[in-house]
C-alpha positions as CSV (number, residue, x, y, z in Angstrom):
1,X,38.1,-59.8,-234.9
2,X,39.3,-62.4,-236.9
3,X,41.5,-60.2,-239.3
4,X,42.9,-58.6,-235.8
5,X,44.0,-61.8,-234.1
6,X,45.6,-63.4,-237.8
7,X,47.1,-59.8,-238.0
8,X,48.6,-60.1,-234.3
9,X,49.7,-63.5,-234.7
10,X,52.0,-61.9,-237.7
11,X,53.4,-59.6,-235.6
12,X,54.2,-61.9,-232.8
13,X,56.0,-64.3,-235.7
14,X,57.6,-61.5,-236.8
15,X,59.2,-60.7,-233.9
16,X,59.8,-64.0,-233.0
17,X,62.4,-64.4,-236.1
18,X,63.9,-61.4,-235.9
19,X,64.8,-62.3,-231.9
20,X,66.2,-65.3,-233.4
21,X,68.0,-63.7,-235.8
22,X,69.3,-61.3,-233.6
23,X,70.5,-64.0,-230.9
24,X,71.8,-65.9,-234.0
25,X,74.3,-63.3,-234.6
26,X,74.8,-62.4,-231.0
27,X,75.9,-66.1,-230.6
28,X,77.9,-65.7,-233.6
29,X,79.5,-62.6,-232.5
30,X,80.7,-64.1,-229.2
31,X,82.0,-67.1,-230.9
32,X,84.1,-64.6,-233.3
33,X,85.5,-62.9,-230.0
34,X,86.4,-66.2,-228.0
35,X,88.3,-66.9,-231.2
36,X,90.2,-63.6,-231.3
37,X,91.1,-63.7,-228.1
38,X,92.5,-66.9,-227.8
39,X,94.6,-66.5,-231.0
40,X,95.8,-63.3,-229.3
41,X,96.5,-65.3,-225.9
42,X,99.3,-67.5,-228.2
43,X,100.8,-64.4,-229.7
44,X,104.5,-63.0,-228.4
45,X,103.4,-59.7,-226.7
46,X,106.5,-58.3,-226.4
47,X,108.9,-57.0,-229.6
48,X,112.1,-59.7,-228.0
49,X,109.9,-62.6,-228.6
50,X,108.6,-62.0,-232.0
51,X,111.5,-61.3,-233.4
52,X,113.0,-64.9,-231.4
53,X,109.9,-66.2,-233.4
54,X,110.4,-64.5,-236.8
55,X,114.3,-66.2,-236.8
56,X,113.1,-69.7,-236.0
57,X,111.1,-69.6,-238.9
């Protein structure tokens, strides 16, 4: 009984890192997206206003 309960208690640590892992990079991922998508919210969208951008620099 022993060697069952040590071999379930394993299993439930186990899992419990790879959950953390997994929310880990979840977290990770959203971060990477709300980055994207405000670099892309102060980009020109339209061809006029890059190329107003491209001759001020």
């Amino acid at each position: 009984m022993i060697a069952e309960e040590a071999d379930l208690a394993e299993k439930k640590e186990t899992l419990a890192t790879a959950t953390a892992k997994a929310a880990a990079t979840l977290h990770a991922l959203n971060l990477a997206k709300a980055r994207l998508a405000a670099l892309e919210a102060t980009q020109p969208t339209d061809r006029t206003q890059r190329l107003q951008l491209n001759r001020l620099s």
